[in-house]
C-alpha positions in Angstrom: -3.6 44.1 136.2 -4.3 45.8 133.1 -3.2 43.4 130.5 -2.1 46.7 127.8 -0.2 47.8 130.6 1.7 45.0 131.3 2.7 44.4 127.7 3.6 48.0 127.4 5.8 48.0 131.0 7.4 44.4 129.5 8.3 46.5 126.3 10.2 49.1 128.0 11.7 46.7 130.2 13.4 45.4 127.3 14.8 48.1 126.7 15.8 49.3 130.5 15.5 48.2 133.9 15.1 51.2 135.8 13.3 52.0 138.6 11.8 55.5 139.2 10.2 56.7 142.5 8.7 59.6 140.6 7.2 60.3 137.4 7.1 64.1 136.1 4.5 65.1 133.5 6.4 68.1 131.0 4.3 70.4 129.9 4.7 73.9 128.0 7.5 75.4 129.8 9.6 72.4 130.6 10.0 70.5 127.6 13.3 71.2 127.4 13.9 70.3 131.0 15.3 66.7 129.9 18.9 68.8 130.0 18.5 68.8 133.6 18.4 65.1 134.3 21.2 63.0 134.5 19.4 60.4 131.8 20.3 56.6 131.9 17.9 56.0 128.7 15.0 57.2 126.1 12.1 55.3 124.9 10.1 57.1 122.3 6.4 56.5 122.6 6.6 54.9 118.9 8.7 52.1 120.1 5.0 51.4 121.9 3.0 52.3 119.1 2.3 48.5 118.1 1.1 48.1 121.8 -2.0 50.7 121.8 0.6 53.6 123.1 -0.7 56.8 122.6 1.6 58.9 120.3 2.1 63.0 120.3 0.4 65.1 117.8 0.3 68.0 120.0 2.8 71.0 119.1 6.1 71.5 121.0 4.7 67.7 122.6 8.2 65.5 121.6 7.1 61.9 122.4 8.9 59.9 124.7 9.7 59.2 127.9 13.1 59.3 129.7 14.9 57.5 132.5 17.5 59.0 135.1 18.1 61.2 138.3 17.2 64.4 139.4 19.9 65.2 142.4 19.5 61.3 143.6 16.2 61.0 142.8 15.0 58.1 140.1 12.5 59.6 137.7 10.2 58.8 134.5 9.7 62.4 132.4 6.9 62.0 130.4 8.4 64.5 127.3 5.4 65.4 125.8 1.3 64.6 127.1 -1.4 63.5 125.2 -4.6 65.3 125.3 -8.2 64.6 125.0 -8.1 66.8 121.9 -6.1 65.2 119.8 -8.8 62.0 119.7 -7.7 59.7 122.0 -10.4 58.5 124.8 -9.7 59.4 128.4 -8.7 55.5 129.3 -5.7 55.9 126.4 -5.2 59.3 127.2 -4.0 58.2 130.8 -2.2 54.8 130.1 1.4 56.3 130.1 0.2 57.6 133.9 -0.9 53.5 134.7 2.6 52.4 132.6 4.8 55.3 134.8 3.2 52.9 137.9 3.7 49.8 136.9 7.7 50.5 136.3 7.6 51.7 140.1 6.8 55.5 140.1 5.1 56.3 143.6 4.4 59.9 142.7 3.0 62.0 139.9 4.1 65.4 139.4 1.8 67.3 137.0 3.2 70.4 135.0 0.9 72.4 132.6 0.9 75.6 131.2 -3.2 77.3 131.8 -5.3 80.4 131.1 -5.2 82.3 134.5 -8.9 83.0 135.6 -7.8 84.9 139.3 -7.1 88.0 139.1 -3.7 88.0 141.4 -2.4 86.2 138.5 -0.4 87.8 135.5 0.7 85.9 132.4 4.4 84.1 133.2 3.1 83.3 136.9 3.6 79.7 138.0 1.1 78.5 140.3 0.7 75.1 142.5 -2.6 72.8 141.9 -4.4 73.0 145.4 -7.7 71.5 144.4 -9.3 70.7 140.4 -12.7 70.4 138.8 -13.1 67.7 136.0 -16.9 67.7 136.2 -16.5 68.8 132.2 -14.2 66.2 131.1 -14.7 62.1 130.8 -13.9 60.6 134.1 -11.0 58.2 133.2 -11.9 55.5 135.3 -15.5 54.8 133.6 -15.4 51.4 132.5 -14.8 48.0 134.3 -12.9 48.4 137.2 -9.3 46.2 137.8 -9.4 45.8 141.7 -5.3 45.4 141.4 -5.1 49.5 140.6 -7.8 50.7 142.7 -11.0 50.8 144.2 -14.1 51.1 142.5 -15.3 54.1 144.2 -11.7 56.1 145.2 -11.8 58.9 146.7 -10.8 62.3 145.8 -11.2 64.4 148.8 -7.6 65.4 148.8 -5.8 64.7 145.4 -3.0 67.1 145.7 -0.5 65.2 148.6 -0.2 67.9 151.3 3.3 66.7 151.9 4.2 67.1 148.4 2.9 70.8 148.9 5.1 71.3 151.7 7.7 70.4 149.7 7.0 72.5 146.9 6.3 75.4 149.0 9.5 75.0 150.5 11.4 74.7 146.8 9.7 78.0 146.1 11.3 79.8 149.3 14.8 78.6 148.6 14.7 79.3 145.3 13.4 82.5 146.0 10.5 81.8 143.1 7.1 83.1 143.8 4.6 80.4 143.4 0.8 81.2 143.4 -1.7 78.5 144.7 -5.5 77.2 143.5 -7.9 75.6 141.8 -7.6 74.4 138.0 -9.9 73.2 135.8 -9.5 71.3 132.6 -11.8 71.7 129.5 -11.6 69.3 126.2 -10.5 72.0 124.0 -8.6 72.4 121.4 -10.6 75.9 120.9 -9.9 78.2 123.9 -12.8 79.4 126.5 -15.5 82.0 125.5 -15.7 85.2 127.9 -19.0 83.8 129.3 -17.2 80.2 130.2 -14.5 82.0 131.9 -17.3 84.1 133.9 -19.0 80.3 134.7 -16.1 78.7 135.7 -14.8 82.0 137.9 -18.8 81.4 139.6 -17.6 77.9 140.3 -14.3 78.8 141.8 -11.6 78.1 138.9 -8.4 79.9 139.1 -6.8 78.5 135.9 -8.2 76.7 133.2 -6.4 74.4 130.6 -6.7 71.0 128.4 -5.1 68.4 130.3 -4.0 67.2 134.3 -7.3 67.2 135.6 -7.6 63.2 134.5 -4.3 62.2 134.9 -4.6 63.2 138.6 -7.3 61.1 139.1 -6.0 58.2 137.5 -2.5 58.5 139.5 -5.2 58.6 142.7 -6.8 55.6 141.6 -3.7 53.8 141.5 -2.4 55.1 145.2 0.0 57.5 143.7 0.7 60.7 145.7 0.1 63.7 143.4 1.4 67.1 143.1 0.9 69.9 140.2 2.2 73.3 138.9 0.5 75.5 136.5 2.4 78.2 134.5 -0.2 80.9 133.9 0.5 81.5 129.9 -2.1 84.2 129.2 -4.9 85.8 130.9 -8.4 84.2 130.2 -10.9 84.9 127.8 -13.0 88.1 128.4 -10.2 89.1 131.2 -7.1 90.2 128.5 -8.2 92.3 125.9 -5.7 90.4 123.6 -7.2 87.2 121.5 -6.0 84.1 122.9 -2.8 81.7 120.6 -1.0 79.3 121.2 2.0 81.2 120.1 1.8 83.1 123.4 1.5 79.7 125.4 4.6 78.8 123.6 6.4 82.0 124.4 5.3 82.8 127.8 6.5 78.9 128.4 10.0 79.9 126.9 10.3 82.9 129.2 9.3 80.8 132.4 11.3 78.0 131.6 14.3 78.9 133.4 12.0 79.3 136.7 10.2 76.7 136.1 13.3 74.2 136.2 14.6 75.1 138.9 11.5 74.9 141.2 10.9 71.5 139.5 14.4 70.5 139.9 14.4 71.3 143.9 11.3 70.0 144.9 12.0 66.8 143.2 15.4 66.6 144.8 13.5 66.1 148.1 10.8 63.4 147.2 
């Protein structure tokens, strides 16, 4: 076993025991969703700091992760991501996905907010992660392999868990929520995509395009974990809105969805 890992899983073991079957990734849209869980306890990602633990820098990114139920289910929130962006290699960027395993989490549930690149899509539209391309990103498992996570060589011919999918296409149906399907791709950033990149990666069959998910899905693969992953579609891509790209409208196009968001997040988890 990693040995960070372990000293970082001891840490918050000192602090709580709990066990969660699934661990939830918040991303713009849901970072308030920590109102919907019935939470046993909080450990901000400083308390970790003097263990290598990645820390927030990102905005609207709080810091910490959070214990409790979802219905009946045990959960780890990850409130607030780290990014490639903000400095941190791909190995630390994905250590809170290895720590959510080693506490007991069985499945990762990505959320992200993306730059839609289909053209069914408008801005506000939540969409499930089908398939991804991380060919432009650091592969997070370069490195010596530890044969107690995974397999030197895994593979990744199906990293979204079709029975996850079921399940979050039936959440969409009984919530009455329309949820969009495809590909996403995840770029470094922090600059948004140029018109021509969006054009490239529309060639290679994107539908969405953000900074982030793309090697935390892997990892979670690595490591047996079942995956699953919903996009919201902030803004239209580069060269396909006639509007300049912001973060501002990430952040508000999250605040609008929120409400939608939860409560397909909230029902599919109930039934994992």
């Amino acid at each position: 076993m990693n040995a960070q890992v372990k000293r970082i899983a001891d840490a918050i073991r000192g602090i709580t025991d709990f066990v969660p079957r699934v661990g939830l990734i918040l991303g713009s849209g849901l970072g308030d969703y920590a109102e919907q869980i019935d939470v046993v306890s909080e450990v901000p990602y400083s308390r970790l700091a003097d263990e290598g633990f990645p820390v927030s820098t990102a905005p609207g990114h709080v810091g910490r992760y959070i214990f409790g139920y979802v219905g009946k289910t045990p959960v780890v929130c990850m409130q607030g991501r780290v990014h490639l962006y903000e400095g941190y290699r791909a190995d630390i960027v994905v250590l809170p996905i290895r720590v959510m395993h080693e506490l007991g989490a069985e499945i990762l549930f990505i959320t992200n907010a993306s730059g839609g690149i289909n053209s069914g899509y408008t801005p506000g539209c939540l969409a499930m992660i089908t398939d991804q391309i991380s060919s432009f990103v650091p592969n997070p498992l370069i490195g010596p392999n530890d044969e107690d996570e995974g397999v030197r060589f895994p593979d990744m011919s199906r990293i979204y868990d079709e029975g996850l999918v079921r399940i979050l296409r039936e959440a969409a149906e009984k919530t009455g929520i329309a949820l969009q399907n495809g590909v996403y791709c995840q770029l470094t950033g922090p600059s948004f995509e140029t018109p021509s990149e969006i054009r490239m990666l529309k060639l290679l069959g994107a539908d969405m395009v953000g900074m982030s998910s793309a090697i935390e899905a892997i990892t979670a693969r690595h490591m047996g974990m079942r995956v699953c992953g919903v996009s919201l579609i902030s803004n239209l891509a580069a060269g396909i809105s006639e509007r300049p790209l912001s973060s501002e409208e990430v952040n508000e196009e999250g605040r609008l969805a929120a409400p939608r968001f939860s409560a397909l997040v909230t029902e599919a988890i109930k039934n994992m």
